[in-house]
N, C-alpha and C positions, 0 to 999 in steps of 0.2 A: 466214448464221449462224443466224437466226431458223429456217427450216428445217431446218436439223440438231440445233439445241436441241428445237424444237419433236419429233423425230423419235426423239431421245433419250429425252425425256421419257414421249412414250407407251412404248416400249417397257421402260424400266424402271417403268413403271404396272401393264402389264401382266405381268412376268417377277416381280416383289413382289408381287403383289396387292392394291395400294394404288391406290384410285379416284384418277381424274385432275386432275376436278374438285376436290377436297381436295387434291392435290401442287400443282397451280395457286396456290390461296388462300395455301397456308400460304409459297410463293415469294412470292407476292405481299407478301406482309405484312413477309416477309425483307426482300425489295428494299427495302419504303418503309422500313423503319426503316433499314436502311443506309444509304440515298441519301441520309434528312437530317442522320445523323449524318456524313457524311463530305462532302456537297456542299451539304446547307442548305436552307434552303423552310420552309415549314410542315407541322404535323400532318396537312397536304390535299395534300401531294404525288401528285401523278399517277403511277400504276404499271400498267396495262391487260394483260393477256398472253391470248389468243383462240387457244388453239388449233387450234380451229372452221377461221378465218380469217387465223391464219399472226402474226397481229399482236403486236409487242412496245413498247408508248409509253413512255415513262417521260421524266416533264416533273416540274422543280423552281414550287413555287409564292411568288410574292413578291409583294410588297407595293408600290407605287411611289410614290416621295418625294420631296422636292424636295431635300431632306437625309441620306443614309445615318447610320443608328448601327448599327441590326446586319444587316452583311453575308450574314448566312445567311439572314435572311428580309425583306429592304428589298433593291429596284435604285432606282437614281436616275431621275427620270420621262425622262430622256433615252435611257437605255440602255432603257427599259420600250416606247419606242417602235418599236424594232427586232422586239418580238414582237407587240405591238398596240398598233396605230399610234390607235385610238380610247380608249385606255386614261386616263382622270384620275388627278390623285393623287389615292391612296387607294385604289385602285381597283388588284385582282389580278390578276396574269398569268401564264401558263404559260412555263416555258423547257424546251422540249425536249431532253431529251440525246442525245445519238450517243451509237451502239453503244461506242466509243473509251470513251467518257466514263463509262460505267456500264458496258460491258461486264464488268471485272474484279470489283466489289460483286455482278453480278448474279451475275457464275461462282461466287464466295466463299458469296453466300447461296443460292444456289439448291444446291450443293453441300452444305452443311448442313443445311438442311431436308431433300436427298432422305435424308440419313444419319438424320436423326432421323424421318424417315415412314416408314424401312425398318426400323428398331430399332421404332419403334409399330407395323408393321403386322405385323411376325413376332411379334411379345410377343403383337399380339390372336389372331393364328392359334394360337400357342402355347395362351395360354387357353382358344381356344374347343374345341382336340385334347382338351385338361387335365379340361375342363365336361361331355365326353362319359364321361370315365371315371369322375368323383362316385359313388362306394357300388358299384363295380364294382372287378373283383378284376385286378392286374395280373403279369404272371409277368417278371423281370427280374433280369439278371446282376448280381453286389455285383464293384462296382471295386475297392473298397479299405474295411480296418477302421482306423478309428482305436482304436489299441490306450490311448489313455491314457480317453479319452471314452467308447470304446465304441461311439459311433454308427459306422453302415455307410452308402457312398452305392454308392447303385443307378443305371444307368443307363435311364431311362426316356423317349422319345420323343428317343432322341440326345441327352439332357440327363442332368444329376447331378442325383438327388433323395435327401434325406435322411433316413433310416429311424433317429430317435433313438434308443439304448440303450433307454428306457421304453418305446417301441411294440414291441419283441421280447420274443420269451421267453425267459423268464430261465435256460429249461432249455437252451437249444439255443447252439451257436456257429457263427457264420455267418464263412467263407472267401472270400475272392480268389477269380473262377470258379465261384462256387456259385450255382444261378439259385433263388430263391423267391417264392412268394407274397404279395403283401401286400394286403391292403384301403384304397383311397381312402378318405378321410375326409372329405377336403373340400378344398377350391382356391382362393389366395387370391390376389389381385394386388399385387406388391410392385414398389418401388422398380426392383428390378434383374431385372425380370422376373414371370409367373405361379409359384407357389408352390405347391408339391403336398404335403398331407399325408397321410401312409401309415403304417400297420399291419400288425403281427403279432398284436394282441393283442384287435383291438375283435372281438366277436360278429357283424360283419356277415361278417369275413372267411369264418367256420364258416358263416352262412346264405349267402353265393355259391358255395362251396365245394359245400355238399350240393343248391344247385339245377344246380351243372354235373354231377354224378354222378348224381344222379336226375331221369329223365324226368318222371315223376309230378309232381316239383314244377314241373318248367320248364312244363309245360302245366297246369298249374293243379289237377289233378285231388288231388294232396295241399299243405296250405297251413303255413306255419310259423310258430304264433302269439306261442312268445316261446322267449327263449334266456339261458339267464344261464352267465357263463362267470370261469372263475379261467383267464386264460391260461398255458399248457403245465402244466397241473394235470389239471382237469376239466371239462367243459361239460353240461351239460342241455338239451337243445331239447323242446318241447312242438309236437307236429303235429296236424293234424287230415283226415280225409280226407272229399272233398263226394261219393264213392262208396261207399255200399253196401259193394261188394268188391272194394273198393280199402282194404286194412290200411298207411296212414299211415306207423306204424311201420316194417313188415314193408319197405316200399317205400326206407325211407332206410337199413336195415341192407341190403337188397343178399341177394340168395344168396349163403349159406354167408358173411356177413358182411363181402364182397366192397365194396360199397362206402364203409358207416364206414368200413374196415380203410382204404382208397384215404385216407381224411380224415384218419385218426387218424397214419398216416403223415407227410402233410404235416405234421403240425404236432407233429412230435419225439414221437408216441406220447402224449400230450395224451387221457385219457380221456372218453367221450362215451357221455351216457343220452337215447336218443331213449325219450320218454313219450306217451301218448295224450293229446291235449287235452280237455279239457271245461268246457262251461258250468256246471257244478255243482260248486261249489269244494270239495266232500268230494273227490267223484271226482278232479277233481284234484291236492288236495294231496297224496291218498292215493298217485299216479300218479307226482307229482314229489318224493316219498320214496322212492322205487325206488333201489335192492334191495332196500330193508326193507320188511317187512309191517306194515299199520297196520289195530288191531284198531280202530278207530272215531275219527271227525272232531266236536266238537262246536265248531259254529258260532258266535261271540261273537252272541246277539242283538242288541243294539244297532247292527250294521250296521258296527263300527268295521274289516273287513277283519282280524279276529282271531281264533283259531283254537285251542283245545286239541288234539291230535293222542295217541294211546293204539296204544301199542305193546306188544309181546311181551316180555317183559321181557331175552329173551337176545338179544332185535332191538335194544334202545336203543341202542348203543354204534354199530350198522351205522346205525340212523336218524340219530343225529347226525354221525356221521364224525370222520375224523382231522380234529382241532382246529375240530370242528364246520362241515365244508365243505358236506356230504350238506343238513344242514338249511340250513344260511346259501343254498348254490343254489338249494335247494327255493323257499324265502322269497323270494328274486328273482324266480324262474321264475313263481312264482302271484302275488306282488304282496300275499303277504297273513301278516302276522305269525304265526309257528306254534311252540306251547309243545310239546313231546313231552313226556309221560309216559311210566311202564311203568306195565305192565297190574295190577301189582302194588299199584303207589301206593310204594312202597320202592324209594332210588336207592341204600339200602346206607349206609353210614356219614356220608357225605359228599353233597349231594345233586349229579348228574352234571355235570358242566363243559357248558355250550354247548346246554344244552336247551331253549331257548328262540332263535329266530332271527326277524331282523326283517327284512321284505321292503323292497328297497334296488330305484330305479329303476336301470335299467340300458339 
């Protein structure tokens, strides 16, 4: 028997991927609490398993008395002589068990432990699959909508993962059969397994997006210093290129606007301002007001990251955007508070809705 258990054992070690050594202990540990609850000893119960050397011992430990009270850990010093014969009262002794005798506790626990080391060892492989994909973009079929919730599950590594109604956008409707995008957020270990959270909406998605379409970024030569995005609305990304003649910009639109167009696609037509970066926050703010023209940037002296911005005056309405979006992304994308004016100093009757926008981490 020893031998076929023993032969079992390695082989679903190895077919699981769960070390031996650890399936060993955690039987081990089965046995002994088994054996005292159902045949008695002390908390020192003998449980030995050597797969090395084939061996399985398993001895109850007791106490020897002249008087029994509790059966399950006192033998009478008579009956104690049978296992050692040098043995005083007081004084502990091993009772060996036949296979007979613990065979069945062992089959029981050693049978749920391998259950519970194959549910632990698939959940860790799970995880460690899950830990590779972290801020990486995954492409996977939608099983089923939940029509009252909204949430969609995706199937992802042969498992269901949950794309809640709030990580999609709000513009697009996803189908039974429809494979898309989403961005890992991050990986959590739960109860009932590793736990994958996923996106349509976070700003990493658009940064993996434009480094699979363009070379230049995957090799380093253009870089993407920041992105601020209203998901299936607008997005802004600021680039910067470590070449010379290598144009940043020029490299993420793509000939003939081939590849935004590839992104803009993905994500329901969702519009996208690729801008120059720069170290010098005129140039920039100026950059990340685009479309609009900006007749001059004056810089808050005090250093508080605050910013006048002076526009054209039939520019104002394009600088701030429908319900102020143009400015509010701006103000994300640079990180730095920006009032617009017109060029005129006169917003007309009324001074303009939204001319002012605060730079919001993102």
């Amino acid at each position: 028997m020893n031998n076929e258990f023993f032969d079992a054992l390695l082989d679903l070690a190895r077919e699981k991927g769960i070390a031996e050594d650890q399936l060993v202990d955690k039987i081990k540990n089965a046995i002994a609490i088994a054996i005292k609850r159902d045949v008695g000893g002390t908390d020192e119960n003998v449980v030995e398993i050597d797969p090395a050397t084939g061996r399985f011992y398993v001895a109850v430990r007791k106490i020897a008395v002249s008087e029994v009270q509790n059966p399950s850990s006192e033998i009478l010093l008579q009956e104690a002589y049978k296992y050692d014969s040098s043995v005083t009262e007081g004084g502990q002794i091993e009772i060996p068990l036949e296979t007979k005798q613990f065979g069945r506790i062992a089959a029981q626990a050693a049978k749920h432990v391998i259950r519970q080391g194959i549910r632990e060892a698939e959940r860790g492989q799970l995880l460690a699959k899950y830990e590779d994909k972290k801020f990486e973009i995954i492409s996977a079929p939608v099983l089923k909508v939940d029509p009252v919730k909204g949430n969609v599950t995706l199937e992802i590594e042969k498992g269901e993962t949950i794309l809640p109604r709030s990580e999609q956008i709000a513009t697009e409707t996803l189908r039974e059969g429809d494979r898309v995008m989403v961005y890992v957020v991050d990986v959590a270990a739960g109860e009932k397994g590793p736990r994958m959270m996923i996106s349509r909406t976070h700003p990493g998605l658009v940064k993996r997006l434009f480094e699979m379409e363009t070379p230049e970024i995957k090799d380093g030569t253009v870089e993407i210093k920041a992105i601020a995005r209203e998901a299936g609305s607008r997005t802004k990304m600021a680039v910067l290129s470590h070449e010379e003649n290598v144009d940043a910009v020029g490299a993420c639109i793509g000939p003939k606007g081939s590849r935004v167009g590839t992104i803009v696609e993905e994500l329901g037509g969702e519009k996208i301002d690729v801008v120059k970066y720069s170290d010098d926050p005129a140039q920039f703010i100026t950059a990340a007001l685009s479309p609009a023209e900006v007749v001059g940037v004056e810089v808050d002296p005090d250093g508080a990251k605050s910013c006048r911005v002076t526009v054209p005056d039939h520019q104002l309405s394009l600088a701030i955007g429908n319900k102020g979006q143009n400015a509010r992304l701006a103000a994300r994308l640079t990180g730095w508070k920006i009032d617009i004016r017109p060029e005129s100093g006169f917003y007309g009757e009324e001074p303009a809705p939204a001319k002012e926008a605060e730079a919001e981490t993102v």
